[in-house]
C-alpha positions in Angstrom: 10.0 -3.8 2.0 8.0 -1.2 3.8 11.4 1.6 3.0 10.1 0.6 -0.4 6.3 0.9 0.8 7.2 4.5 2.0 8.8 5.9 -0.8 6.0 4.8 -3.3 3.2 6.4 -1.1 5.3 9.5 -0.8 5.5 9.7 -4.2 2.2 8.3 -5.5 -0.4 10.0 -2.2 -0.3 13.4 -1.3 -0.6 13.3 2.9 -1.1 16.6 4.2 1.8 15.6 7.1 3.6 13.4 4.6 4.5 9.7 4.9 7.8 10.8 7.1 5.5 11.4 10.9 3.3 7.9 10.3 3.8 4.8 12.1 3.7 1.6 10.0 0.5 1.0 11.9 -1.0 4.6 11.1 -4.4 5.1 9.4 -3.5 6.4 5.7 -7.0 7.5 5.0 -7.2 9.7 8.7 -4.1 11.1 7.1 -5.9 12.3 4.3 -5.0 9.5 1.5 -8.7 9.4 -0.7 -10.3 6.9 -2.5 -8.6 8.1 -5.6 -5.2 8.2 -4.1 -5.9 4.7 -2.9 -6.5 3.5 -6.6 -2.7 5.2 -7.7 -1.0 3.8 -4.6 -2.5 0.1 -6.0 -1.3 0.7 -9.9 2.1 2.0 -8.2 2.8 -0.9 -5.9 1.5 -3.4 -8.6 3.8 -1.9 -11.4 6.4 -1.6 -8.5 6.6 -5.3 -6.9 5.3 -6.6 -10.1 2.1 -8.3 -8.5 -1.7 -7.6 -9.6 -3.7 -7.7 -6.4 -7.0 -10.5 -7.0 -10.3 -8.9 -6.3 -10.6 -10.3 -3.1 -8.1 -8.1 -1.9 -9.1 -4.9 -3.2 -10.2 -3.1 -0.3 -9.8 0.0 2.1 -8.6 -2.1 4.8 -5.8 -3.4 2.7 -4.6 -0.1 2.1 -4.9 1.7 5.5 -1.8 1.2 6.7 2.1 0.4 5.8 1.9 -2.5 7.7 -1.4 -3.8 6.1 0.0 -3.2 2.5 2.9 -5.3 3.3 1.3 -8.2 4.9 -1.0 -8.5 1.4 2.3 -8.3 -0.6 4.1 -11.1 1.6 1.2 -13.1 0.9 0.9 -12.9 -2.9 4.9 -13.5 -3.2 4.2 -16.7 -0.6 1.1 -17.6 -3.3 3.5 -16.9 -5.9 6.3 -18.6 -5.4 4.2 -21.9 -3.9 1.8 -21.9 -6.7 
């Protein structure tokens, strides 16, 4: 899942040292992703893993990292498939 993760934020977030150099753990928004660039990588994961993310999740910390968007995604497939 976070292969899949990496390719949408290369092509989706232009990072000034690209997506290749970053850790999972690495700070997206110290590597130059913006707000605006955080609201694309959403649409493009949602259309992508077919999920909408609730309002509860929509934050920066949710998208900081590789590791971070992945973690939210296991949990809404867990919520989806036990609800």
């Amino acid at each position: 899942m976070k292969a899949r993760i990496r390719e949408i934020i290369a092509r989706t977030v232009e990072l000034p040292g690209g997506i290749d150099g970053l850790s999972d753990t690495s700070d997206l928004y110290e590597a130059g992703m913006t707000s605006f660039a955080s609201v694309q990588l959403m649409l493009a994961l949602e259309e992508a893993f077919d999920i909408e993310f609730p309002e509860r999740m929509l934050n920066r910390r949710l998208f900081s990292s590789v590791s971070s968007i992945a973690a939210a995604l296991d949990e809404l497939s867990t919520e989806h498939v036990g609800g």
